[in-house]
ZALUMRO-924929 format. One record per residue (C-alpha): residue in three letters; x, y, z; residue number from 0. Coordinates in pm, whole numbers, plus 32768, in hexadecimal, padded with zeros to 4 digits. Each point is the difference from the previous one (the first is absolute). Example, Ala and Ser with C-alpha at 12.3 -4.5 7.8 and 13.67 -1.06 7.14 Angstrom:
# residues 2
SEFI res px py pz n
SEFI ALA 84CE 7E3E 830C 0
SEFI SER 8089 8158 7FBE 1
This chain:
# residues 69
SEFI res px py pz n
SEFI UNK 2D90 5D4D DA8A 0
SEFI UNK 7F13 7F68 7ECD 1
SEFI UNK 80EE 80DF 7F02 2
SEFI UNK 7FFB 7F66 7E8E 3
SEFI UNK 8130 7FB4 7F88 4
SEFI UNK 7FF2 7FF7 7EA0 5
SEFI UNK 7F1B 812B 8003 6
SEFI UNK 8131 80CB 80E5 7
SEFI UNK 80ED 7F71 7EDA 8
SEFI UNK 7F26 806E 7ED8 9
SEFI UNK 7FCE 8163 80D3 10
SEFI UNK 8190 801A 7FF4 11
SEFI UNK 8035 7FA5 7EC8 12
SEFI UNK 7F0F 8123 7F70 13
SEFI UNK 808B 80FA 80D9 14
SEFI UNK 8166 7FCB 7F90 15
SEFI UNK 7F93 7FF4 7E6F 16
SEFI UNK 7F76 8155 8056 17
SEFI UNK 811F 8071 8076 18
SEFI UNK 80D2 7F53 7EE9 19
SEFI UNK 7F1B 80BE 7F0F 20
SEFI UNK 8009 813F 808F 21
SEFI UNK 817D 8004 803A 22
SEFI UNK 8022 7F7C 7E86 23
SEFI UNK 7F2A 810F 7F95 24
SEFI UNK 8093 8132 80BA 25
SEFI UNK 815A 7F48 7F64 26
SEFI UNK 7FB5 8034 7E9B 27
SEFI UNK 7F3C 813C 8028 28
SEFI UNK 812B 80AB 80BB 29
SEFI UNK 80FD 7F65 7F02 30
SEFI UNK 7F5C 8054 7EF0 31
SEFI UNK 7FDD 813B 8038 32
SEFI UNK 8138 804E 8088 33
SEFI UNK 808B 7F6B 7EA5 34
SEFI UNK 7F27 80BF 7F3A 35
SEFI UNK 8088 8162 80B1 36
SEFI UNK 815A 7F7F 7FDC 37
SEFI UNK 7FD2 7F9A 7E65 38
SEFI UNK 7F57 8135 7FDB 39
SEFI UNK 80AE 810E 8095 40
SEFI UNK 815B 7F3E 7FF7 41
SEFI UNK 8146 80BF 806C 42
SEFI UNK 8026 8071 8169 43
SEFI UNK 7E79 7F5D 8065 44
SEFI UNK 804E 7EDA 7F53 45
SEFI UNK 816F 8007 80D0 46
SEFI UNK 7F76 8041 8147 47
SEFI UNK 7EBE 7F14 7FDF 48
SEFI UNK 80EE 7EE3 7F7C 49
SEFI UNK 80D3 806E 8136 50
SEFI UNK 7F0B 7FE0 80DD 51
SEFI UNK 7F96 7E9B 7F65 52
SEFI UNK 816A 7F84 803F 53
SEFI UNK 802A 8079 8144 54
SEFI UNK 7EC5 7F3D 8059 55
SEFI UNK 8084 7EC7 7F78 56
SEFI UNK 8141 7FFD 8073 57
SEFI UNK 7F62 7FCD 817F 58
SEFI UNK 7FC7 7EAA 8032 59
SEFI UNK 7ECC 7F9C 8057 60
SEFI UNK 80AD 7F50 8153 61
SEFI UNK 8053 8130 809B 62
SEFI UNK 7EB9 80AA 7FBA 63
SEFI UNK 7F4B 7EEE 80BA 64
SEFI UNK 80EB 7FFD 8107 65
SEFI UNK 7FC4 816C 805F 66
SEFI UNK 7EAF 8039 7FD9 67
SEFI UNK 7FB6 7EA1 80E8 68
């Protein structure tokens, strides 16, 4: 089909440092902020944010994938 390889390559390789960037970004925007309210306010926020946080992280990753396939 005359398609460039290396050019298809270089194409896929920008597209997922976007998204790499973007998903970084939204990361430590979202974290920081969510930090912030929770040094800030502390007491029940800061329990319920921090709960939220640890419910989050206690679902592997796995299972996630596995269900949203």
């Amino acid at each position: 089909l005359a398609k460039d390889v290396f050019a298809q390559v270089l194409e896929g390789g920008r597209k997922s440092l976007w998204v790499a960037l973007v998903g970084t970004t939204v990361g430590i925007v979202l974290g920081g902020l969510l930090g912030m309210l929770a040094g800030y306010f502390r007491g029940w926020i800061d329990t319920i944010i921090s709960g939220i946080i640890q419910v989050t992280l206690a679902v592997p990753s796995l299972v996630l994938v596995t269900f949203y396939r």
